[in-house]
Wavefront OBJ file of the C-alpha trace (Angstrom):
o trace
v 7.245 -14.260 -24.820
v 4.808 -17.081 -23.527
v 5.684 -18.034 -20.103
v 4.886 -21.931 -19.313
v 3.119 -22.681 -15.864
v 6.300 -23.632 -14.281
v 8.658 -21.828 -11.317
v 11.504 -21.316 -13.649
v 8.969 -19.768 -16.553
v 7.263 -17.314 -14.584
v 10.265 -16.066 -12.923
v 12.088 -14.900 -15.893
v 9.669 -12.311 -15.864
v 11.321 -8.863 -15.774
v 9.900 -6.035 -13.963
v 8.375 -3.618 -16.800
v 9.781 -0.427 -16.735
v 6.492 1.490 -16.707
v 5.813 0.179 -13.033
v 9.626 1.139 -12.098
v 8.684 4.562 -13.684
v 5.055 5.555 -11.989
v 6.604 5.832 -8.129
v 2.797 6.561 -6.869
v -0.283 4.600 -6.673
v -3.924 5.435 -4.647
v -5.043 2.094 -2.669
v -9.209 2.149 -2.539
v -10.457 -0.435 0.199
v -14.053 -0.432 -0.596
v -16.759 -2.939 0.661
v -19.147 -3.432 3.480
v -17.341 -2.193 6.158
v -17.521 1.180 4.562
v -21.052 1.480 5.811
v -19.913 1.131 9.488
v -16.732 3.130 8.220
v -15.164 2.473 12.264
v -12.495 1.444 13.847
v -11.036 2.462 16.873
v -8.227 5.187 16.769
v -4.640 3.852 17.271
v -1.488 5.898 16.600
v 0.738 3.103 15.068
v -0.293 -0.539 14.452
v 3.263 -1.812 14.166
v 3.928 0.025 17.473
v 0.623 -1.416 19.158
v 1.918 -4.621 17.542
v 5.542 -4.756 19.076
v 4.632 -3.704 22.254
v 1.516 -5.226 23.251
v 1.333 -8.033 20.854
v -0.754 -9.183 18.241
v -4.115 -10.104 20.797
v -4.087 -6.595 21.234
v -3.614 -5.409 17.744
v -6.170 -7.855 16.430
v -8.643 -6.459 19.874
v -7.996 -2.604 19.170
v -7.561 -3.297 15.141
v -7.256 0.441 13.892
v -8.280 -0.906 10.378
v -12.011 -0.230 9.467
v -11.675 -2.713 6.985
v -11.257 -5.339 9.758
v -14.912 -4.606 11.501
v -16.315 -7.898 10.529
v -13.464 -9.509 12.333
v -13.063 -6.690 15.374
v -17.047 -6.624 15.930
v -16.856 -10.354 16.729
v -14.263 -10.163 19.308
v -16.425 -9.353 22.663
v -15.378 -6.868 24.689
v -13.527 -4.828 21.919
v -14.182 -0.840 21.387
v -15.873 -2.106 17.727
v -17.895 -4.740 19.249
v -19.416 -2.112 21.530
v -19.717 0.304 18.967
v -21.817 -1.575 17.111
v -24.406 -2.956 19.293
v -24.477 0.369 20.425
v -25.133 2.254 16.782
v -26.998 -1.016 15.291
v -28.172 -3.431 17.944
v -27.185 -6.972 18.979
v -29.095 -8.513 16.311
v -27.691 -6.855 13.419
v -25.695 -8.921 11.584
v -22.243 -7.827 9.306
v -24.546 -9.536 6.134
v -27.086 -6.413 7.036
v -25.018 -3.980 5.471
v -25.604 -5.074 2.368
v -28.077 -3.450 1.438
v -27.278 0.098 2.446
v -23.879 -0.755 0.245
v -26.190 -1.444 -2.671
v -28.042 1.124 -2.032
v -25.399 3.893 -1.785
v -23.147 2.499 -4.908
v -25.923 2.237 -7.247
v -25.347 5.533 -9.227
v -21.985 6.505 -7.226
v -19.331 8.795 -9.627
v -16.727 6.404 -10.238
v -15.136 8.845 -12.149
v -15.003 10.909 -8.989
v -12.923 8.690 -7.784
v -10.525 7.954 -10.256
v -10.395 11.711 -10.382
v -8.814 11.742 -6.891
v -6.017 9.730 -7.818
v -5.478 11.817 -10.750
v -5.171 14.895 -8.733
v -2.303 13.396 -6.369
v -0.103 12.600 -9.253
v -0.801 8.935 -8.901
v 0.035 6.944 -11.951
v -1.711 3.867 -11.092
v -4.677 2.643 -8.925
v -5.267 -0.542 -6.720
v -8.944 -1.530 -6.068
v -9.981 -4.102 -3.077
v -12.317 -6.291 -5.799
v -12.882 -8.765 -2.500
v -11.548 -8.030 1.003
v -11.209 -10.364 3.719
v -14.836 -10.104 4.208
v -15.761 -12.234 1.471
v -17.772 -10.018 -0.717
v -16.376 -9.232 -3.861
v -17.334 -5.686 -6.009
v -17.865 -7.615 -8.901
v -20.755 -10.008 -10.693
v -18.783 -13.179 -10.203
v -20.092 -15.783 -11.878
v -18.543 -18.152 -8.951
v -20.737 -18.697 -6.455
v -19.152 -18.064 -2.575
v -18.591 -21.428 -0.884
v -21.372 -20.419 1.837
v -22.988 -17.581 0.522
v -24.076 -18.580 -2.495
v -24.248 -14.742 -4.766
v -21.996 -12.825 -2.581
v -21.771 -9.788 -4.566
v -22.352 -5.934 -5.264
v -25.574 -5.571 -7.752
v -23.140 -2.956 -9.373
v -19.664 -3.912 -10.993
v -17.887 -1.657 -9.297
v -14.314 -3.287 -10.574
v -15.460 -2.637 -14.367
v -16.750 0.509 -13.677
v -13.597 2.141 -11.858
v -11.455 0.408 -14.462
v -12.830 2.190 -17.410
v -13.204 5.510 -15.320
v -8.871 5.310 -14.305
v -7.999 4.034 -17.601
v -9.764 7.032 -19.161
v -7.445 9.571 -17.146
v -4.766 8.122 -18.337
v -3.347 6.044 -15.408
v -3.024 1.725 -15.218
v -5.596 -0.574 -13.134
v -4.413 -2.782 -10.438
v -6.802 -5.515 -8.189
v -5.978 -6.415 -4.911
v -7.998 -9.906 -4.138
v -7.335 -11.353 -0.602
v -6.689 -15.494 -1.062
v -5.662 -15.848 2.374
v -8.629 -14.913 4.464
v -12.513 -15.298 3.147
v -13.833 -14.976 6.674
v -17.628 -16.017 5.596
v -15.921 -19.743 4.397
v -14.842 -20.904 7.692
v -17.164 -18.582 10.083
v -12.922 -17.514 11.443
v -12.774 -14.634 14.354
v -8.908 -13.753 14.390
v -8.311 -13.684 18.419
v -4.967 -14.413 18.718
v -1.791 -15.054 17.133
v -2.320 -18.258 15.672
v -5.231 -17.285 14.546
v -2.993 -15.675 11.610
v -2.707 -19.264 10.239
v -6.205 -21.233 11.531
v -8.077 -18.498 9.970
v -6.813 -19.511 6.633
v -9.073 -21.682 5.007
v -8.127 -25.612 4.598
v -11.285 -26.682 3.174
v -11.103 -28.061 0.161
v -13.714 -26.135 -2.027
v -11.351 -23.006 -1.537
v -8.972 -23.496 -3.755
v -10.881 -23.734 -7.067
v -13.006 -20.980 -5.301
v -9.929 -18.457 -5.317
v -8.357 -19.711 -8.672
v -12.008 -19.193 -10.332
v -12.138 -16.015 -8.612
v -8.392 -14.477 -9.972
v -8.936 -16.322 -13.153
v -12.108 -14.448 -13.719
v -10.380 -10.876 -13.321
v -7.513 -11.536 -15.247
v -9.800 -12.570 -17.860
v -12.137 -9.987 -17.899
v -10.137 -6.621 -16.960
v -6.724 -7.264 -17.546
v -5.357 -4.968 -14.661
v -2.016 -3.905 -14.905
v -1.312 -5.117 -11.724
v -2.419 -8.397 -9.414
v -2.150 -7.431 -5.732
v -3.005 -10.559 -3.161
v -3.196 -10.241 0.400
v -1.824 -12.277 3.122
v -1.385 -15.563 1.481
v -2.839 -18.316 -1.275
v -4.714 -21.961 0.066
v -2.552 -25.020 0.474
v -3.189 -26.605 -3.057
v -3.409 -24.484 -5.506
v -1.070 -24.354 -8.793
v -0.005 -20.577 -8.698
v 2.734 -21.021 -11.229
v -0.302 -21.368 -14.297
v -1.886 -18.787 -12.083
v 0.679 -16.305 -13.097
v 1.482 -18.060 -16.157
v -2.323 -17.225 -16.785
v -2.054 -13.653 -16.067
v 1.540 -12.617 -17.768
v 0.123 -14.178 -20.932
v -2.723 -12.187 -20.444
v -0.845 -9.138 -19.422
v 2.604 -9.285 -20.068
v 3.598 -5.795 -18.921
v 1.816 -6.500 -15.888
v 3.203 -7.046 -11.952
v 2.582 -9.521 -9.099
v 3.010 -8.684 -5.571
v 4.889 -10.574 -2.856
v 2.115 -11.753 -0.468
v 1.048 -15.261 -2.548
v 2.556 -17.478 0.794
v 1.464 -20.419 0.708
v 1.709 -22.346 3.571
v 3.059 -25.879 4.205
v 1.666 -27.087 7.288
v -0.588 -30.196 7.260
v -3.650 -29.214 8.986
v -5.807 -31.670 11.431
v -7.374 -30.821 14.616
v -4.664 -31.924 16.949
v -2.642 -29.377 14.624
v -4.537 -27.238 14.994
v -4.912 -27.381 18.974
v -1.231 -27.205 19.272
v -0.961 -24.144 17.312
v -4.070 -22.046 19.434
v -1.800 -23.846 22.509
v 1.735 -22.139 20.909
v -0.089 -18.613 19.817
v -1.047 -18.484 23.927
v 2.415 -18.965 24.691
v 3.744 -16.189 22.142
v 1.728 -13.578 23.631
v 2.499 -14.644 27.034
v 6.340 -14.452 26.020
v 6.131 -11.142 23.745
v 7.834 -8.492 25.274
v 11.017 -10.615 25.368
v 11.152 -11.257 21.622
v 13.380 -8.947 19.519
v 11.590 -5.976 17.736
v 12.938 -7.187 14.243
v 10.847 -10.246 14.679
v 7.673 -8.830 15.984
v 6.959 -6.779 12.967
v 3.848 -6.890 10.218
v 5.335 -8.398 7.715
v 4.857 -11.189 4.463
v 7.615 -13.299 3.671
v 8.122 -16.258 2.207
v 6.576 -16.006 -1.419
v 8.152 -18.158 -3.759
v 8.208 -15.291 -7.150
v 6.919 -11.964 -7.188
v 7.747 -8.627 -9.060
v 7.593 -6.562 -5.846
v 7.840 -6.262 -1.900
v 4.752 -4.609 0.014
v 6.408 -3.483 3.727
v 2.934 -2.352 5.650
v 3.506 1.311 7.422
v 7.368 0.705 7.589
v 10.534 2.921 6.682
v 13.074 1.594 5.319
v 17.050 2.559 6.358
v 18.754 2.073 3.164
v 18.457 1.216 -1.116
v 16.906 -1.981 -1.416
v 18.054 -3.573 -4.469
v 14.603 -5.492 -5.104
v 11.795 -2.953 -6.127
v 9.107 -1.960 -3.370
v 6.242 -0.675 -2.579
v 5.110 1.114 0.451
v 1.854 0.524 1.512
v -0.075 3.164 3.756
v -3.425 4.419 4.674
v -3.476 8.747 4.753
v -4.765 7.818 7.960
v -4.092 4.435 10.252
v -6.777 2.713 8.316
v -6.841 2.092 4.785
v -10.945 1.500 4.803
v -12.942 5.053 5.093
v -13.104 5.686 9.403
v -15.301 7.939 10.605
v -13.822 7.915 14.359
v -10.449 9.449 13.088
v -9.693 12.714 13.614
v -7.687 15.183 11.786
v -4.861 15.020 13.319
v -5.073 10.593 12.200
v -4.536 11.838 8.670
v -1.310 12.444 7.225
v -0.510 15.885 6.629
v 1.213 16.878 2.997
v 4.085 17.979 4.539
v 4.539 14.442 5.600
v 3.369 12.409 2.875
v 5.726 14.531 0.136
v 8.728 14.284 2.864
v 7.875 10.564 2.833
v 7.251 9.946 -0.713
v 10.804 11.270 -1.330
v 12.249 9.135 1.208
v 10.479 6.000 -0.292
v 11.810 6.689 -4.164
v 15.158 7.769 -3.122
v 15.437 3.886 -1.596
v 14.191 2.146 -4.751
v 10.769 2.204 -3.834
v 6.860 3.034 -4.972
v 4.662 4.852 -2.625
v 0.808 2.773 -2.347
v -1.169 5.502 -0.668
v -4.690 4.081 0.912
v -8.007 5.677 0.937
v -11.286 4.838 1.700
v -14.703 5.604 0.038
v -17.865 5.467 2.096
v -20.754 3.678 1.259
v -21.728 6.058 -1.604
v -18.412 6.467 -2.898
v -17.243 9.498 -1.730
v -13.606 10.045 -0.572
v -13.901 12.135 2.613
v -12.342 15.630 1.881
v -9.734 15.075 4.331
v -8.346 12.146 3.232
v -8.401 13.855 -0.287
v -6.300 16.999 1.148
v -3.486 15.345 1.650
v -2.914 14.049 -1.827
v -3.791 17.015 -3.686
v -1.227 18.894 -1.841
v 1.439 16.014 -3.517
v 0.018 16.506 -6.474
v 0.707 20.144 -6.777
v 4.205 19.271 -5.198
v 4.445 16.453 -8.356
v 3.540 19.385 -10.552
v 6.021 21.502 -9.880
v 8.852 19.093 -8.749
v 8.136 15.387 -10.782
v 11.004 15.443 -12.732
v 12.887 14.361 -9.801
v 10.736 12.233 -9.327
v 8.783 10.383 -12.470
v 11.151 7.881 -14.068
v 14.086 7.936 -11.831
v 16.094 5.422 -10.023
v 18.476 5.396 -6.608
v 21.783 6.467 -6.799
v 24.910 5.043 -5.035
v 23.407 5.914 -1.700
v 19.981 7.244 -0.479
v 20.727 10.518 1.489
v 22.648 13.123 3.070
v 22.385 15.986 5.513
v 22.574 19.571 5.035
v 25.368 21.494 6.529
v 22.513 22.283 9.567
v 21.277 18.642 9.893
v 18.597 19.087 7.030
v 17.634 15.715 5.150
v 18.340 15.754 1.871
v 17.456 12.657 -0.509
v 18.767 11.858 -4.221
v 17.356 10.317 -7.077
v 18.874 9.788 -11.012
v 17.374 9.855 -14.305
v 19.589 9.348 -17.270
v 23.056 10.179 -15.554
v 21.419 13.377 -13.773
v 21.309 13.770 -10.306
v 18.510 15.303 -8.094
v 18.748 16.756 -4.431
v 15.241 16.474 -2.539
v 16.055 18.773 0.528
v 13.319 17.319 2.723
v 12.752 21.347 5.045
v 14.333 24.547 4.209
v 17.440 24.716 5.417
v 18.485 27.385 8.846
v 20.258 29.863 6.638
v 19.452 30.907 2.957
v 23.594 29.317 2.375
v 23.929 25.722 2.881
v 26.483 22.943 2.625
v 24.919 19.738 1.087
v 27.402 17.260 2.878
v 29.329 14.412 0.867
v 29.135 16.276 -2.986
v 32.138 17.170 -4.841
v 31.540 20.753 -5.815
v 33.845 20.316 -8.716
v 31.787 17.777 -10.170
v 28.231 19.684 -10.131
v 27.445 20.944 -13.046
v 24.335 23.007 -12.344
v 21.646 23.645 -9.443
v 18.615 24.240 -10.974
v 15.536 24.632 -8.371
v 13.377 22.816 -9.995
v 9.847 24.488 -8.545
v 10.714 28.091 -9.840
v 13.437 26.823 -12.489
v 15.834 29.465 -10.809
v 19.728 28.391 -10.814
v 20.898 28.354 -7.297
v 24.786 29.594 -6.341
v 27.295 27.331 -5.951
v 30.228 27.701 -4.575
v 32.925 25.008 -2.680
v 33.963 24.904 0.868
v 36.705 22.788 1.466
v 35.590 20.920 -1.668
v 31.969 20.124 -0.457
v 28.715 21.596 -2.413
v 27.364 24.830 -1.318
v 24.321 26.126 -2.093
v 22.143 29.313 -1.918
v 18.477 29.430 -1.852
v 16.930 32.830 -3.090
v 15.458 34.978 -0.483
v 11.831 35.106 -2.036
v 11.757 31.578 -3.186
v 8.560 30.213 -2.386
v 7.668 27.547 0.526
v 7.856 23.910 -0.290
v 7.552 20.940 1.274
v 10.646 19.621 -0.430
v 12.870 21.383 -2.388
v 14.435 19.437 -5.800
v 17.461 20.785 -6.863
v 18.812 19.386 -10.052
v 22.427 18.818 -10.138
v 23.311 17.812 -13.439
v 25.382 14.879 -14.596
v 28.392 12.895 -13.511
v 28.004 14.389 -9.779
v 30.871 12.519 -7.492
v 30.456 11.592 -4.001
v 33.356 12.750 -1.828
v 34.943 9.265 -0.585
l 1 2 3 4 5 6 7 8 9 10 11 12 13 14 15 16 17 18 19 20 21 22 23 24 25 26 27 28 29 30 31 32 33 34 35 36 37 38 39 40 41 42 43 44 45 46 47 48 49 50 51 52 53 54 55 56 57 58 59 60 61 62 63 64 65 66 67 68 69 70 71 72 73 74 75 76 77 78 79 80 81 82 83 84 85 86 87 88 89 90 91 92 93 94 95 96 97 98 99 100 101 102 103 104 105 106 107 108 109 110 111 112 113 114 115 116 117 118 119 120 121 122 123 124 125 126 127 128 129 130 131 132 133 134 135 136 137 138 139 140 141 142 143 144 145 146 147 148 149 150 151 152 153 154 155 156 157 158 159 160 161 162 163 164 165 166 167 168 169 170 171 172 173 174 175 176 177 178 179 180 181 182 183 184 185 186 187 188 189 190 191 192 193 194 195 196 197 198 199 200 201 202 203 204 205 206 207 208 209 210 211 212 213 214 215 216 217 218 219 220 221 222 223 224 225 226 227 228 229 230 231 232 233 234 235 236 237 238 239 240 241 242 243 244 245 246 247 248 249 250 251 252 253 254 255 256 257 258 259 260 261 262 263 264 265 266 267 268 269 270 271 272 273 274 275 276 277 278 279 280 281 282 283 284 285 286 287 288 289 290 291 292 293 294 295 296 297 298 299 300 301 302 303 304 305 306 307 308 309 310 311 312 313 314 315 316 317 318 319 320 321 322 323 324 325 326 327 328 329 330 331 332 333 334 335 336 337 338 339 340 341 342 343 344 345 346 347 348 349 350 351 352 353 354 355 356 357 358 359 360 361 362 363 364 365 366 367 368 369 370 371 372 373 374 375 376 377 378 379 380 381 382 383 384 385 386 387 388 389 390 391 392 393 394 395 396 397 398 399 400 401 402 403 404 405 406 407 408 409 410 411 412 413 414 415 416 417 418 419 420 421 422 423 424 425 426 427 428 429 430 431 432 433 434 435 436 437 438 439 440 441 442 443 444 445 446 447 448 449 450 451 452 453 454 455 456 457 458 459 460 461 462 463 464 465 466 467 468 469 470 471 472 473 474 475 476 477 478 479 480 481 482 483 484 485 486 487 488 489
């Protein structure tokens, strides 16, 4: 199929099943803040953000990837960190060449390796952050910086190395912030929208940019941040790409705005994001979240650090750092990462509700993934060994989850007609009622970590279940329970 570079053309396009099918993906944020690698630490960004507002968030930013933005804003814990560590005279463009430095003969493979290990099936690489400098040889020069670069090509190398293990390429390219283009410092609230570029050099900047990477790696998928310039023709954007890659995916965060910008604009919005923070802690909760709406097409919804309640019928995919940054962050400590307990638990939560888990890490400067942010997804990789075929290749069933006859969560995927129980703890007692199944209709329990079958039995009609007495630990247990399984209405 050739899709023309029209609305109606590039929405026909079908989610490919492949993406439905890989439910895990590693997020790499890699540029020049990972030679600061800082940020301050912050237990919940959406939390800081709904109760204190987004001055503070943007203030106390817990995203290392943010520094060039935080260390501008005086007064800030990153702004004192680094005159502190570097001096008052040394400028974000000064990391450059310690980046160069430390990349030049990194072990991409090393990487790629990482992502391997958690049982990720494809990987999402930040070719140019909102910093401005991309991890490619671009032959488009930046509007202000002329050859804004890496000396290495980073994006071609770490392609070849994931594609070599097996797993799909994705690049994430932020269109709606280039900070270096208009010299912005995000302050406020409205600084959301003035720090979006208007001038007019941006928008074949970007499309050059996007054009160039579909061209030359063909990643599997295209992941923009935050938003796309005023201007620019995204339908033969994506036209471009699903020509290019036709089994690939776009992401939902191509906004493009439609306010007319001019100064007096401009000073009433800066006048209106004064008077949202002042008025914050009155506004509901459901409308102070981090969120992207408004895209006109895209394959796939990215909620940022959220859980969702229930199925959503559009795929999704959650998008986390192990820690509460998705750049490496030296000033976290252990207890800032996720634990594996938490990440499996969460990870079956996420595909039970028709979604994809994005799980962030961060490189340093050299290219090494900090062991404990590596920890984490190991531990779900061994889990994915054992327990995938819940997992891998399924899809929701009529409803999400259950509880266990002592409160346990339990969560439930399908693949071809067969249902799967993820009990998300071990239940009190070794016997168990899994609440809402028709006992008549199971067909099996099969644990699917030791391949034991479990007794069954029916109370009052309802599934019950017994675990063995020396089965081992897990996380989450995945019980298979065989096809045509009813839910007791």
């Amino acid at each position: 199929m050739t899709f023309e570079p029209t609305w109606d053309s590039v929405s026909s396009h079908e989610l490919p099943s492949w993406y439905d099918d890989a439910k895990l993906g590693v997020f790499i944020h890699w540029g020049l803040y990972s030679v600061p690698g800082w940020a301050e630490q912050v237990p919940d960004i959406q939390e800081m953000l709904i109760t204190q507002g987004p001055k503070r968030m943007l203030s106390h930013n817990p995203y290392a990837e943010w520094y060039r933005n935080t260390m501008q804003i005086k007064g800030s814990p990153t702004w004192q960190h680094h005159r502190d560590t570097y001096g008052v005279d040394f400028e974000y463009d000064d990391f450059i060449p310690a980046f160069n430095a430390g990349t030049r003969d990194c072990d991409l493979d090393a990487i790629a390796a990482v992502a391997e290990s958690a049982g990720a099936r494809y990987l999402v690489m930040t070719t140019k952050h909102h910093e401005g400098f991309a991890l490619w040889p671009s032959i488009t020069p930046h509007p202000t910086k002329g050859e804004y670069h890496a000396d290495r090509d980073l994006v071609g190398g770490l392609s070849e190395a994931v594609k070599a293990r097996g797993m799909r390429m994705g690049l994430y390219y932020s269109g709606g912030y280039d900070w270096p283009v208009n010299d912005a410092v995000m302050v406020q609230g409205a600084d959301a929208v003035l720090a979006a570029p208007s001038e007019p050099e941006y928008v074949p900047y970007v499309t050059s940019h996007v054009s160039e990477l579909i061209e030359r790696y063909k990643p599997s998928l295209l992941w923009n941040d935050i938003g796309w310039p005023k201007g620019g023709d995204l339908p033969a954007l994506f036209a471009q790409y699903y020509n290019s890659v036709p089994d690939g995916v776009i992401n939902d965060r191509w906004i493009v705005s439609s306010m007319q910008r001019s100064p007096m604009r401009d000073g009433l919005l800066r006048l209106a994001g004064r008077l949202l923070q002042a008025v914050w802690r009155f506004l509901p909760a459901d409308k102070k979240r981090l969120t992207f709406p408004g895209a006109q097409w895209f394959d796939f919804t990215t909620p940022e650090y959220e859980v969702l309640e229930e199925i959503r019928e559009k795929k999704w995919e959650s998008t986390r750092g192990v820690g509460h940054s998705f750049g490496a962050n030296r000033n976290e400590r252990p207890e800032d990462i996720v634990t594996t307990t938490e990440l499996i638990r969460s990870f079956c939560d996420i595909v039970s509700k028709n979604g994809n888990l994005l799980i962030g890490i961060g490189p340093n400067e050299y290219g090494a993934i900090p062991e404990e942010q590596a920890i984490p997804l190991r531990g779900l990789g061994d889990w994915l060994n054992r327990n995938g075929e819940a997992i891998y290749a399924t899809r929701p069933w009529d409803r999400a989850s259950t509880v266990t006859g002592d409160g346990t969560q339990v969560r439930f995927t399908t693949r071809e007609g067969v249902l799967y129980a993820l009990i998300l703890d071990r239940p009190e007692a070794s016997t168990f009622l899994v609440e809402g199944i028709d006992a008549e209709s199971v067909t099996e329990a099969r644990l699917l970590g030791t391949g034991d079958e479990l007794v069954r039995t029916s109370r009052d009609g309802v599934l019950e279940l017994t675990l063995p007495e020396s089965v081992p630990e897990e996380d989450a247990y995945a019980v298979r329970l065989g096809t045509g399984v009813r839910w007791i209405s």
